[in-house]
C-alpha positions in Angstrom: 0.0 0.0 0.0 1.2 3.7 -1.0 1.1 6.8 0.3 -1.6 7.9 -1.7 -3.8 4.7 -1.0 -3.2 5.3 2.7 -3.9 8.9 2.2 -7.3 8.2 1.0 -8.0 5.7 3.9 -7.3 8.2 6.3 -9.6 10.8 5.0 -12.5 8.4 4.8 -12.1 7.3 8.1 -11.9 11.6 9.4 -15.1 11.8 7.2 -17.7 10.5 9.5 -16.6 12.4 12.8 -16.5 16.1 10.6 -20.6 15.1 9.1 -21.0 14.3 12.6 -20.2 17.6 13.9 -21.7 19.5 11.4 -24.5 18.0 11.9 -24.4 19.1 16.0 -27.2 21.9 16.6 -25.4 24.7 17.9 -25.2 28.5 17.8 -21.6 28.8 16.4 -21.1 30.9 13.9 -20.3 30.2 9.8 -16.8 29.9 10.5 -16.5 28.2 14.0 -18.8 25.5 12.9 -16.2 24.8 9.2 -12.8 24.9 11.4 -14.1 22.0 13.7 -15.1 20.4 10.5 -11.8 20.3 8.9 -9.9 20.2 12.3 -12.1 16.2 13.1 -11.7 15.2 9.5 -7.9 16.1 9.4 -7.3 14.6 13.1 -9.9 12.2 13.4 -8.0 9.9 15.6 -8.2 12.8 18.3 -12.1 12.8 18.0 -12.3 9.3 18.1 -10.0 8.5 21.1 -12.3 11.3 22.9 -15.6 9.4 21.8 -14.1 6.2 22.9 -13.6 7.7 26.2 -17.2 8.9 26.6 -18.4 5.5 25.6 -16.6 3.7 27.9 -17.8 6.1 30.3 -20.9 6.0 30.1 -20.9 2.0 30.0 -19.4 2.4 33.3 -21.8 5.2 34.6 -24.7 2.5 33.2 -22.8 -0.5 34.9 -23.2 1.2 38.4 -26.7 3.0 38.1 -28.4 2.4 40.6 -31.6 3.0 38.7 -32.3 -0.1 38.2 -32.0 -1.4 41.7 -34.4 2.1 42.5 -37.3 0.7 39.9 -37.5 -2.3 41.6 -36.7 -0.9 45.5 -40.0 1.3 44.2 -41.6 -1.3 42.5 -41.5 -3.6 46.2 -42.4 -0.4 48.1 -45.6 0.0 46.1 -46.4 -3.6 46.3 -46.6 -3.8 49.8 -48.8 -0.4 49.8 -51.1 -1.9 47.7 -51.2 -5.4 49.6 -52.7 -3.1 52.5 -54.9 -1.0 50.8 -56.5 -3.8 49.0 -57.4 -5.5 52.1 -57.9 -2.2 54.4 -59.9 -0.1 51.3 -60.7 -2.4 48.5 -59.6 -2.7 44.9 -61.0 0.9 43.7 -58.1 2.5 46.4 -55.9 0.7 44.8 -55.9 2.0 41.6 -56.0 5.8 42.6 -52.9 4.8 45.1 -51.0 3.5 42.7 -51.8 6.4 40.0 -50.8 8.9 42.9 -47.5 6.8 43.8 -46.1 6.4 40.2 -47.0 10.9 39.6 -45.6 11.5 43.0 -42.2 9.0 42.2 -42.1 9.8 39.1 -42.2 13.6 39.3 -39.4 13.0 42.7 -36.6 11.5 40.3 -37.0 14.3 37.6 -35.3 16.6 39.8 -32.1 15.5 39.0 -33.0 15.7 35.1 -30.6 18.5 33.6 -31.9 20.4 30.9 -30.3 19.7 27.2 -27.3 21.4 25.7 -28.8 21.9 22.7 -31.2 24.7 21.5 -34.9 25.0 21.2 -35.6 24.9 17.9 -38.7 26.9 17.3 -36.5 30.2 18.3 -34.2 28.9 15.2 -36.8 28.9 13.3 -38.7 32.2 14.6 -35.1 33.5 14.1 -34.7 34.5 17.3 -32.5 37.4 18.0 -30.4 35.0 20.5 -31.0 31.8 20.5 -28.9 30.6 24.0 -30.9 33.5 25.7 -34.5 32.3 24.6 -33.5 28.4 25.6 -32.3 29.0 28.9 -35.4 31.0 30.0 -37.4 28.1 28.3 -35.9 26.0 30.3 -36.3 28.1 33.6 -39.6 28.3 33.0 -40.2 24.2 32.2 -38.1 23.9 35.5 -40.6 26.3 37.6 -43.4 24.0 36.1 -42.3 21.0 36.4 -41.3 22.2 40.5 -45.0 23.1 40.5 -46.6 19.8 39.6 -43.7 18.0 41.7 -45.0 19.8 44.9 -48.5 19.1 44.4 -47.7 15.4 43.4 -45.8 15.7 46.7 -48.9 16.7 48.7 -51.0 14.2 47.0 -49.0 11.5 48.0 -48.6 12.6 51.4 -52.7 12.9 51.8 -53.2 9.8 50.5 -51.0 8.5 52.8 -52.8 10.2 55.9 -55.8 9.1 54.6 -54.9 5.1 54.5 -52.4 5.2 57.6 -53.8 3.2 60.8 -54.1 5.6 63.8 -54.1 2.7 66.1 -50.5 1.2 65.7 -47.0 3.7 65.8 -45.0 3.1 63.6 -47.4 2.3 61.0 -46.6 0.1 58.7 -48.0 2.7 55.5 -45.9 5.6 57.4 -43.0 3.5 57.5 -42.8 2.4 53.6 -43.8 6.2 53.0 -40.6 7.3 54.4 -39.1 4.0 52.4 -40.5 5.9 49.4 -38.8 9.5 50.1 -35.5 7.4 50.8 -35.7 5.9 47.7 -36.2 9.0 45.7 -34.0 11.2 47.2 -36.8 13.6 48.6 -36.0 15.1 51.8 -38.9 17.1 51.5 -41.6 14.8 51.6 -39.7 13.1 54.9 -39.7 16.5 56.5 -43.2 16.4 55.7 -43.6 12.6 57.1 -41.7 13.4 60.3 -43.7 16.6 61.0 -46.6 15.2 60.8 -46.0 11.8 62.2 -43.3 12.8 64.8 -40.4 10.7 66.4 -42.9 8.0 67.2 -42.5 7.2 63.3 -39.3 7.5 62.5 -37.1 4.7 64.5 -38.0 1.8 62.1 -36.5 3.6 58.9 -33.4 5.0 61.2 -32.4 1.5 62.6 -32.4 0.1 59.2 -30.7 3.3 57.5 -28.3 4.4 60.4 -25.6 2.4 59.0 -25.9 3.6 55.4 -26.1 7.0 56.2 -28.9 8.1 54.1 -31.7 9.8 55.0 -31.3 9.7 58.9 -29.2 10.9 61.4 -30.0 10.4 65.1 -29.2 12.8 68.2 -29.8 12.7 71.6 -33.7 14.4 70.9 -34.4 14.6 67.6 -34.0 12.7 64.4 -33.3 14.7 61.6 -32.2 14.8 57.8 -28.6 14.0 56.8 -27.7 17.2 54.5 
């Protein structure tokens, strides 16, 4: 094989990784956009040593998330929940439950979501005077609305939990998979909410069985309170 023949091998293989940033919705200008064009097709190996590293990554990031594990911590949770309310409320409880539980958990893991990199493409097509501007108040705005119906999910759950919760025994055994279900989203508000209106009386179950992970709970010599 020549120089030439290896020549032409080399471009080809640059050729994918310059349409592929071409193709990358951004606001760069005319000129930005062609030098990164020519700079991945001429030193491809650069951009694909770089995307090898994301991959691999990312396979690594998917190897240990733990959203999997969370699904079917959530999936259990509910289960149990449903086991009671079936026998305490009937089968019609059950169904609003469970659309309240899978809103409220739902909505409780979306605030980790980060927004996109990208732009919003109706201001490109509106041509917007600034296009980074108009997509980051878009998104402040989907992030106050999304906050909104997280809340309320948040007080639906709780209600619904009040509502099914036996007065008779301490801890409960719906309290105590409630505060399993702000453990298991991450949503220290809702176990504020749990404690306040439950009170220590609640809280030991979850505490002996979390004190040595170091989750939500953190004891003292009064109170119980939420790790930050």
């Amino acid at each position: 094989m020549n120089f030439s023949e290896s020549l032409i091998i080399y471009l080809a293989c640059g050729a994918p990784f310059g349409v592929e940033y071409l193709q990358r919705r951004t606001d760069r200008s005319v000129f930005a956009t062609a030098f990164g064009v020519v700079i991945r097709f001429l030193l491809w190996p650069i951009s694909a040593g770089r995307m090898l590293f994301r991959l691999l990554a990312r396979s690594s990031e998917l190897l240990l998330d733990p959203s999997e594990t969370t699904d079917q911590r959530l999936a259990a949770i509910r289960s149990k929940l449903e086991a009671i309310i079936h026998a305490e409320h009937g089968p019609p409880r059950v169904f609003e439950f469970r659309d309240t539980f899978l809103r409220y958990t739902g909505l409780a893991r979306s605030g980790s979501a980060e927004p996109g990199r990208g732009v919003a493409e109706i201001f490109e097509v509106t041509r917007h005077g600034d296009v980074s501007l108009a997509t980051t108040c878009l998104n402040r705005k989907n992030a106050r609305k999304l906050g909104r119906h997280r809340d309320r999910a948040r007080d639906e759950f709780a209600n619904i939990i009040s509502s099914i919760a036996s007065p008779d025994e301490m801890p409960d055994e719906v309290v105590r998979l409630a505060f399993e279900t702000a453990d298991a989203v991450s949503d220290k508000q809702l176990a504020a909410k749990l404690a306040g209106t439950y009170g220590q009386a609640a809280m030991p179950w979850l505490a002996a069985d979390d004190r040595s992970k170091g989750e939500l709970w953190s004891t003292g010599s009064q109170h119980h309170s939420i790790a930050n």
